[in-house]
C-alpha positions, 0 to 999 in steps of 0.5 A, a space after each residue: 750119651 745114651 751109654 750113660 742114660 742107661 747105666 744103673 743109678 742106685 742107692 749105693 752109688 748116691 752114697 758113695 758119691 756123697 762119701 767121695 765129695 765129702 772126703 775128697 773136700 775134707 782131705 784136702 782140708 786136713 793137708 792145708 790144716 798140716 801147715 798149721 803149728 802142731 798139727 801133722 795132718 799131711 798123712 791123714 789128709 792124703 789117708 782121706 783123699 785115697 779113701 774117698 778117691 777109691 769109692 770112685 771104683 765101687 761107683 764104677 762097678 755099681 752103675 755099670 760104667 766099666 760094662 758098657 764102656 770097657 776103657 773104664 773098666 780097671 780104674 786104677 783106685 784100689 789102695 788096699 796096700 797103701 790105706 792102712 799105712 798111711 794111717 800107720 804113718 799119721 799116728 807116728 807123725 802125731 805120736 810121741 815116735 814123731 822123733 823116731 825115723 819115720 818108717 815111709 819104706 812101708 808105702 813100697 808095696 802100696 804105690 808099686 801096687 798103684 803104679 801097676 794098676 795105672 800102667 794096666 788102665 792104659 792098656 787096650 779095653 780088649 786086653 783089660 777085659 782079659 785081666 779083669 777077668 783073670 783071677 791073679 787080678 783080685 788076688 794081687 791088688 785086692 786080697 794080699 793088699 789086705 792081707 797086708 794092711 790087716 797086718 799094718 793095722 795090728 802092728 799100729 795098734 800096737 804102736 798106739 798102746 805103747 803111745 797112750 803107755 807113754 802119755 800116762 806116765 808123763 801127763 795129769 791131763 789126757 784128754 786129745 792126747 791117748 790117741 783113743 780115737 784112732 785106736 778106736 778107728 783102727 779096730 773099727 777098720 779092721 772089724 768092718 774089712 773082715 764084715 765087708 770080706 766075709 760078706 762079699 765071699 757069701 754072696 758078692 751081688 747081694 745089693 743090701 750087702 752093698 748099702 751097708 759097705 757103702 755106710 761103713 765107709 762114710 762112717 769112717 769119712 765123718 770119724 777121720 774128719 772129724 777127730 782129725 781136724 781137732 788133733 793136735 801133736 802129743 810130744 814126748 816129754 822127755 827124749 829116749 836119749 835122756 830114758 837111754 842115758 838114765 838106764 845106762 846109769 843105772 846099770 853102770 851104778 854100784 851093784 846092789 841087790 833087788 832088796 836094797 834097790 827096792 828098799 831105795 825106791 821105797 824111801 825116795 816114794 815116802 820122800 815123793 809122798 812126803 812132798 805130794 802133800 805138803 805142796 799139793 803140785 797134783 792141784 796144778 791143772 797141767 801138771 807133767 812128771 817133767 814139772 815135778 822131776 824140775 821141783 824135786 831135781 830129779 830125772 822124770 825116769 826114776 818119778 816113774 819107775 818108783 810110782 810103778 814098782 811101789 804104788 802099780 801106779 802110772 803118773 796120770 793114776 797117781 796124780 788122780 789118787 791125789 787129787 780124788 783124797 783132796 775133793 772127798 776131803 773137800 766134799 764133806 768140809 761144812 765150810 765149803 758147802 757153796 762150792 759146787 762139785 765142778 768148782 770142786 773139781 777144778 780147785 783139786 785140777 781136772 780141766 772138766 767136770 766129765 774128767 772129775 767124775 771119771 777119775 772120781 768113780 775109778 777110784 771110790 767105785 761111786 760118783 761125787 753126787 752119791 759120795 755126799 749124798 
């Protein structure tokens, strides 16, 4: 009992407690929540979990605990090889690659890392003090974790932007489904663990050095939370088989020169044009390309390549084009002066005002209020 009364109670402990409680009751949130329809929250929940699981370590060497009492020294909570792919494995389970081969051989290093932290908790305090005093220690568990993990990080950030490339060419409306969050998250991470590392090798006692790692990390705990509990899965609207199929067609089909493919595509846009003004689908609220591609009969692959190559446009951007000429004409009409520029908004169909204004100002340069003003 007297051990424990002397050890070092400090801010930076309170805050870490705080952000073990709080992740630890969120994780576990999250992993009930992946029973729900449309949520894989499982990954994210257990991301939580080990986050939160591993401020445990930093309360241990705050307070002094593993000093005073050698058999905690080596608490077997370092995830730094098993963090960031963790979040990896999440964003493919809630991204349009959910119907690709989970790629789970990238937990390996992480849990073998783990389990061989637990087989050096249990050895003698004596020997642990020898290791804990090693150099390799850091270096294995901690250092080529994150190596490891940085690399993770960058490849899932790629992953993401291939996602949100996906999701603008199929949806009108993106809100909860570019997966900005997460990119955000992602960078956040990476920007922090570098801070945190450089930091650490400038002065690793230094306390207020330790204060902020520890608001870093709750900041993270609050940002995971709370995305996370809102996400739900973005699906592929069309499988890679049917893009696959389509490619292979169009390979396969007469082989005519550059000039005349864009010629082709050329006239089916003017044909799509055409079609866009007389029936005025842009205004429908959740258009997808896999709606009109139904409404034209044609495959949702050769919608997209045609807007790409003739207008450098995406779905989402093209929709938008149409919506935004149909709100200025409907901005300036005397007849419609009592209708508000939400309820202009709506009838052209975005889902919200701040999406109305956004799309409104990328493409005039100015907002609807200053338009007729």
């Amino acid at each position: 009992m007297n051990d424990f009364a002397a050890l070092n109670y400090n801010l930076q402990a309170l805050l870490d407690f705080i952000g073990f409680l709080q992740g630890i009751t969120l994780g576990i949130l999250l992993i009930v929540l992946h029973k729900k329809t449309y949520r894989a929250t499982l990954f994210l929940g257990l991301f939580l979990f080990l986050f939160s699981l591993k401020l445990i370590s930093y309360i241990n060497i705050s307070i002094g605990l593993g000093a005073a009492q050698p058999e905690w020294l080596l608490i077997p909570f370092n995830f730094s090889w098993l963090l960031f792919p963790m979040f990896f494995i999440y964003t493919q389970k809630v991204s349009f690659l959910a119907v690709k081969k989970t790629k789970y051989w990238i937990l390996i290093p992480g849990i073998l890392s783990v389990l061989a932290q637990i087989y050096i908790f249990l050895q003698p305090p004596s020997a642990k003090i020898i290791i804990a005093n090693s150099a390799w220690y850091d270096v294995v568990f901690t250092y080529a974790g994150i190596i490891y993990s940085w690399n993770i990080g960058l490849w899932n950030l790629k992953i993401l932007n291939q996602h949100k490339k996906k999701i603008s060419d199929s949806y009108s409306h993106l809100a909860s489904k570019e997966l900005q969050w997460a990119r955000l998250f992602l960078i956040y991470s990476l920007i922090t663990s570098f801070i945190i590392h450089l930091l650490y090798a400038i002065s690793a006692d230094n306390y207020y050095f330790k204060i902020v790692f520890s608001i870093f990390d709750l900041i993270a705990i609050y940002w995971i939370s709370f995305y996370g509990i809102q996400q739900r899965n973005v699906q592929s609207l069309v499988p890679e088989t049917e893009d696959l199929v389509f490619a292979t067609n169009q390979m396969n089909s007469e082989n005519i020169s550059a000039d005349n493919d864009l010629k082709a595509m050329q006239v089916f846009m003017a044909e799509l044009d055409e079609h866009m003004r007389i029936s005025e689908i842009y205004t429908k609220t959740d258009l997808t390309i896999v709606d009109l591609a139904k409404e034209i009969d044609v495959h949702p692959k050769r919608i997209s390549t045609a807007i790409n190559t003739v207008h450098q446009k995406n779905f989402n951007t093209y929709i938008n084009w149409y919506r935004i000429k149909k709100a200025q004409a409907l901005l300036i009409d005397d007849k419609l002066q009592k209708l508000s520029i939400e309820g202009i908004g709506s009838e052209v169909g975005f889902h919200s005002k701040s999406a109305f204004y956004a799309a409104f100002k990328k493409e005039t340069g100015t907002t609807p209020t200053k338009y007729i003003a």
